[in-house]
N, C-alpha and C positions, 0 to 999 in steps of 0.2 A: 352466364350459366346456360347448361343447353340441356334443354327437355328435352324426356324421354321423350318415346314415340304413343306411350297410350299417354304421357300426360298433355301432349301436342292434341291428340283424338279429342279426350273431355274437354281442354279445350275449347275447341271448335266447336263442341256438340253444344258447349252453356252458350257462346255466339249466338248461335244458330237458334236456341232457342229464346233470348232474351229478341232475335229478328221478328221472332213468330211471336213476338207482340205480348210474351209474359213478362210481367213484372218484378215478379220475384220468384228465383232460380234455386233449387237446393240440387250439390251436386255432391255424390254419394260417393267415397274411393276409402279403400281400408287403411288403417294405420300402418304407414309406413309406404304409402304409393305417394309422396310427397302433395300434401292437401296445398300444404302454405308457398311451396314451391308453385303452384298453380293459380293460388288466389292473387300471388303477387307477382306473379306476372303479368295477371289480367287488369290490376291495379296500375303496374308499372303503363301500361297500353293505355288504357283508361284515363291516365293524368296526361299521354304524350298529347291528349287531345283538349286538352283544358278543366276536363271534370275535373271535380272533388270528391274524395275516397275515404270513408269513416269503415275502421276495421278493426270489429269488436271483440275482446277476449275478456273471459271474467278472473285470468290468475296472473300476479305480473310476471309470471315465469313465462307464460305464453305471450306476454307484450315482448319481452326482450327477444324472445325466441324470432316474431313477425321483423320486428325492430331489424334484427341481423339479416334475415332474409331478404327484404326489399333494402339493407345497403348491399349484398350479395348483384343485386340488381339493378345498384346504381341510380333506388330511387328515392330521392331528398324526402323526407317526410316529419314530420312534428308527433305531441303527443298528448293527449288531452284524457290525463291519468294523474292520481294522487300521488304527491310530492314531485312532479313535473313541470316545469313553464310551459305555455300556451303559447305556441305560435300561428296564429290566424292565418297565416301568409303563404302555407305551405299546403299545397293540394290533397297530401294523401296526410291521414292522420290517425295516430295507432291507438285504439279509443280504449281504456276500462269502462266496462259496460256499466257500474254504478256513477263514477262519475260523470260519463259525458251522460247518464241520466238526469243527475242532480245539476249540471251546470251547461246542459242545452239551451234552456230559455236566455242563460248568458252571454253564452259565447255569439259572437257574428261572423259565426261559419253555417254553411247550410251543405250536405252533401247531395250529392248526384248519384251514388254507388253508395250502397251500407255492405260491407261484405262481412256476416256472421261465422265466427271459426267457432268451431265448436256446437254445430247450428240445432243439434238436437236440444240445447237448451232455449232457445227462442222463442218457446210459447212464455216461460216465464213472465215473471211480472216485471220485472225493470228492464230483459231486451225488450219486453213489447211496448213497455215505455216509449220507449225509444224509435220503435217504428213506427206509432202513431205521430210522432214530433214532427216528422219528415214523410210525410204520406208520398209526396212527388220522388220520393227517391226510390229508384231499383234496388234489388233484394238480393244477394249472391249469397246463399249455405254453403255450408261446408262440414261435410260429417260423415265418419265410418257407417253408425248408428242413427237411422235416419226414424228415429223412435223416442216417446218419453220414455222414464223410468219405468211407466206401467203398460206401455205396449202401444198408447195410443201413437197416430201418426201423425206427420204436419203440416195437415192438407189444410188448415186455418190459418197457418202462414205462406207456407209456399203454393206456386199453380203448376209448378214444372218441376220432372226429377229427371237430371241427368245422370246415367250412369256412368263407374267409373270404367277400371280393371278389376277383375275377382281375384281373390287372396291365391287360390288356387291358381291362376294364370300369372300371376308374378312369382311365387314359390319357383312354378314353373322353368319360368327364364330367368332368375337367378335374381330378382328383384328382392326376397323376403325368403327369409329362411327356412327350411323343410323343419317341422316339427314331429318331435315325437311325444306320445301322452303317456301319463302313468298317475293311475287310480289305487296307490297303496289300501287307502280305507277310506269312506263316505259316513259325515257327520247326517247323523237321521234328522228329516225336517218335516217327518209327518208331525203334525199337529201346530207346528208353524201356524201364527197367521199374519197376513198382511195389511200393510199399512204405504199409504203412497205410491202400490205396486212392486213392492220388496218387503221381504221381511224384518219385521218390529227387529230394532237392533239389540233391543235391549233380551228380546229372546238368543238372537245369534250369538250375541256376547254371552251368555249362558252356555250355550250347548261347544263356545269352542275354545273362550277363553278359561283352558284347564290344562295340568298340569302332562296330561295323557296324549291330548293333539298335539298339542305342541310341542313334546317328546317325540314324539313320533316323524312331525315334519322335519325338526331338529338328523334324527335316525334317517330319515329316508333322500334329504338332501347331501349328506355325508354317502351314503351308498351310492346314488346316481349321478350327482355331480358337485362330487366335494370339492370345493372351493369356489366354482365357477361363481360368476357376475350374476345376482339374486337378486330379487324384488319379490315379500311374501305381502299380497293384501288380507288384513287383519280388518277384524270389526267394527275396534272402537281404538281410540286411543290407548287406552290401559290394555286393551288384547296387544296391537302394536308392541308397547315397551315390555309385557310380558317376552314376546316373542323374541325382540331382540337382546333380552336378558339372559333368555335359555339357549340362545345360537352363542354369545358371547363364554358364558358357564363351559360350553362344549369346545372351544377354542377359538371361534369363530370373531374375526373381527366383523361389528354386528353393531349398524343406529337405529332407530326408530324416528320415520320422520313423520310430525303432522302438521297439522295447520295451525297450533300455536306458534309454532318458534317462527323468530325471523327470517328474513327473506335469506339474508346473507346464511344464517345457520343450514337452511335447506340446500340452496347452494351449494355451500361447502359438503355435507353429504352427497350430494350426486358427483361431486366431482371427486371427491372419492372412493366411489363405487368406479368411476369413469380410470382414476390412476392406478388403480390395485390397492389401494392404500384400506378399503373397506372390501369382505366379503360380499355384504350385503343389506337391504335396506328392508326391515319392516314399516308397513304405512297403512292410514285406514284413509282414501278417497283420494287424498294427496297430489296421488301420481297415477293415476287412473284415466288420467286424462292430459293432452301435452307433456308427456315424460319421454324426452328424444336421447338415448344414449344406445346404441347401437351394439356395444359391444354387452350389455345385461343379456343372457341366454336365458335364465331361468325364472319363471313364474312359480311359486307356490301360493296356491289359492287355499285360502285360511278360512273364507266369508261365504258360505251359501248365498247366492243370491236369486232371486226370483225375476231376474230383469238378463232379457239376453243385449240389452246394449251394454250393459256393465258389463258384464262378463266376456265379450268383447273387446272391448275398449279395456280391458285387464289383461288380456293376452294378449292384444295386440302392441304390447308394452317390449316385447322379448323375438319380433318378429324380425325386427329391422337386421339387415345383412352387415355385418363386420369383418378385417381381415381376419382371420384364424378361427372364424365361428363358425362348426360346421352346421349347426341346425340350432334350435333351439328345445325348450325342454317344459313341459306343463305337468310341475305334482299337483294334483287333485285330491285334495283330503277328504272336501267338502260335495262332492257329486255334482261340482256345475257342467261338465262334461255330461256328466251320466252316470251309472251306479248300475250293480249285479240284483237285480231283483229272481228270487226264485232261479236263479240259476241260467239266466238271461239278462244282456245285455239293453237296459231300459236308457233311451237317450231324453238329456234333460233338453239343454244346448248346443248338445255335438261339439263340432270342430271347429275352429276357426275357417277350415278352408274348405267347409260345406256350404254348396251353393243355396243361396237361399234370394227370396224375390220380395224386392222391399217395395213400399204400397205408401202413399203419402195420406193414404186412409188407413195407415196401420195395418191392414194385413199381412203379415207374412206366413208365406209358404215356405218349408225347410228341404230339400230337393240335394239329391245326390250325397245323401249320407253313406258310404261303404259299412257293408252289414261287419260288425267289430267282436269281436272276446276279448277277456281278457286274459291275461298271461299267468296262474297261481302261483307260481315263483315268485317273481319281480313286477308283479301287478303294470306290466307295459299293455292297452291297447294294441291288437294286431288286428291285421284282417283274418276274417272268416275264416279263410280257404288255408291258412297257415298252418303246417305240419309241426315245425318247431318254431320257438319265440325267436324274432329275431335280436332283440336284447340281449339274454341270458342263455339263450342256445336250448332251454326246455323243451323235451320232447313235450308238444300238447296229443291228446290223444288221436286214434286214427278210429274212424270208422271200419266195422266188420263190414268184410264180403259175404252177403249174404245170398244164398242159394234159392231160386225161384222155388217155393212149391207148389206142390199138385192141392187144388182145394180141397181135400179132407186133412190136408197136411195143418191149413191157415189156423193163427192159433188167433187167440183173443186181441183186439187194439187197445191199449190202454193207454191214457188221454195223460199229455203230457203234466195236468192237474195232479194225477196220480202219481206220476212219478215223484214232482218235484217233493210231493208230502211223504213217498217212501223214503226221497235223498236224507228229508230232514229228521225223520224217525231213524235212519240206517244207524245197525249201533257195532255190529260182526262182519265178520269178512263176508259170512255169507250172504249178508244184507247188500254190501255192497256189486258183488259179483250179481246177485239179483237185477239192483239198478244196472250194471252196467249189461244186462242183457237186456233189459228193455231199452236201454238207451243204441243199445249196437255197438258196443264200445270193446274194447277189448277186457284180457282178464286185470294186465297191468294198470289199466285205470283204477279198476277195483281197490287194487292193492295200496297204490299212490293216494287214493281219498280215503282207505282206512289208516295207513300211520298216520295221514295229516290230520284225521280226527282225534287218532290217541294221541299224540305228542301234543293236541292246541289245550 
């Protein structure tokens, strides 16, 4: 197999920094910059030298996924996971993190290398098991989302962050597919509260599992991209099979997958989402994480969430490049992008492929957001400075040319406060044409937000 050129770069940089004497390495690249491509390379290197390589995933969808990838690579490896024999004899070994928890004191395998996939979960209680077992052993992360659930960072496991490529720099060169957003309507999550760093699910399941969102996403993926390769994350279970009941009702071939059914039954869903054979697949947590089928384009986000590594690690489900896929596609019911406040675009999470500066003390900074509207036709995300929608071809409104005056001319400034509470009182044309002079808008705006008033 032959690496790209930034996964050659990362790389060298985790070398480089495991030289400079850290122990334990977390190396940071978005979904879909090939993590596992990179971990098993480093693995394959790693054993040409005698080490031994323990590499941890906690779903066995992600064991197989490793499994395929280093024989991609030509590298022998064993597997010390439930309903698997144990081969002791074999260097690198593809670990279920609860089991090689439970049966480390047994096994007489000692590793050299622990490489964590998925590494934002390794403050947990059974990876960290796991690394106290083997203290002598080096530390290699791997993770879009170098955060817990609740923000915190993982400077109590790791001492070093490698960066990868930005989403935005692969989009770029044709690595991940240019996306476009669309925020039909936003489930309200004032008075939410939180629990573990996300909202209580049993609230979420409340406010989405109902007959109205779910029509609606139904409504709005048939307009935008009826038929395409789908993935909706849902709340809870029962929101899931709701979902996939009312896509089905509508014609849509339509499963619902969660973490009851078997391995084999899941399986079979992805792989026919993967042959056409499925429109699409509603899930709550599922597939939120190691879900690799490239030709899915479309995300429907069903689940407010309070966690931008979730929310991440959920779009970055729909990124990965396919032949005939020209971009990908994010409906937003639930405002984890962002939502229309007051008549302004308020960002929760932004973009996928807004730069943003990850901290193994957790801090993030969110940096190089494009100032956004939204579209009132076909609810598409544009930029700012856009005249018409490039979706739906909507004229958006233009700003008036306004003539300098002489100051006896200057009239009153009235604080954009005002306005937004005249917008929401406006009930007459002439109310309207009011706002749209204080806003600088032309008469036709006017006119377009009074029938959209009378006909809602």
């Amino acid at each position: 197999m032959n690496l790209r050129p930034y996964q050659q770069n990362a790389i060298d940089d985790v070398k480089l920094a495991f030289m400079n004497r850290n122990r334990r390495v977390l190396l940071v690249a978005p979904t879909g910059a090939g993590k596992t491509v990179m971990f098993s390379y480093i693995a394959k290197h790693a054993a040409l030298k005698g080490n031994r390589i323990a590499i941890l995933a906690h779903r066995e969808e992600l064991l197989d996924q490793i499994s395929r990838t280093l024989t991609q690579f030509g590298v022998d490896h064993g597997f010390i996971a439930a309903r698997r024999p144990v081969d002791a004899s074999k260097l690198v070994q593809v670990c279920g993190v609860h089991t090689l928890k439970n049966r480390a004191a047994r096994i007489a395998w000692t590793p050299d290398l622990i490489v964590c996939d998925e590494a934002h979960h390794a403050t947990a209680g059974s990876w960290a098991r796991i690394l106290e077992s083997y203290p002598d052993a080096r530390v290699l992360g791997v993770t879009a989302t170098p955060e817990r659930l609740d923000g915190t960072g993982l400077g109590n496991v790791f001492n070093a962050m490698v960066r990868g490529p930005e989403v935005a720099d692969l989009i770029a060169n044709g690595f991940l597919s240019p996306v476009k957003y669309f925020c039909p309507k936003t489930v309200n999550t004032d008075g939410m509260k939180l629990r573990m760093g996300d909202y209580r699910h049993a609230d979420v399941d409340k406010r989405v599992n109902n007959s109205r969102v779910i029509g609606e996403a139904v409504e709005w993926y048939g307009k935008l991209c009826d038929g395409a390769p789908a993935v909706a994350f849902c709340a809870s279970i029962a929101h899931s099979e709701h979902v996939a009941e009312t896509f089905r009702a509508a014609g849509y071939r339509w499963t619902s997958l969660d973490s009851t059914m078997t391995s084999d039954a899941r399986r079979a869903a992805v792989v026919g989402l993967g042959n056409g054979s499925l429109h699409g697949i509603s899930s709550c947590d599922i597939i939120s994480e190691g879900f690799d089928l490239p030709i899915v384009s479309t995300a429907i986000l069903l689940r407010p969430t309070a966690s931008l590594g979730l929310y991440l690690q959920q779009v970055g489900r729909v990124l990965r490049v396919a032949p005939g896929k020209t971009h990908a596609t994010i409906i937003d019911h639930v405002g984890n992008c962002g939502s229309i406040r007051g008549g302004e675009w308020i960002v929760k999470h932004g973009f996928a492929e807004d730069l943003r500066e990850w901290s193994l003390e957790g801090r993030i900074k969110r940096d190089g957001a494009a100032p956004v509207r939204l579209c009132e036709e076909c609810f598409a995300v544009v930029p700012i400075s856009a005249k018409d929608c490039p979706e739906c071809g909507a004229t958006l409104w233009e700003e008036l040319e306004v003539e300098e005056k002489q100051p006896e001319e200057l009239e009153e400034v009235v604080s954009p406060a005002k306005i937004r509470e005249l917008e929401r009182s406006a009930k007459t044309l002439a109310d309207w044409h009011q706002v749209a002079k204080l806003r600088k808008f032309k008469g036709g705006w006017a006119w377009h937000q009074f029938q959209k008033r009378k006909t809602a």
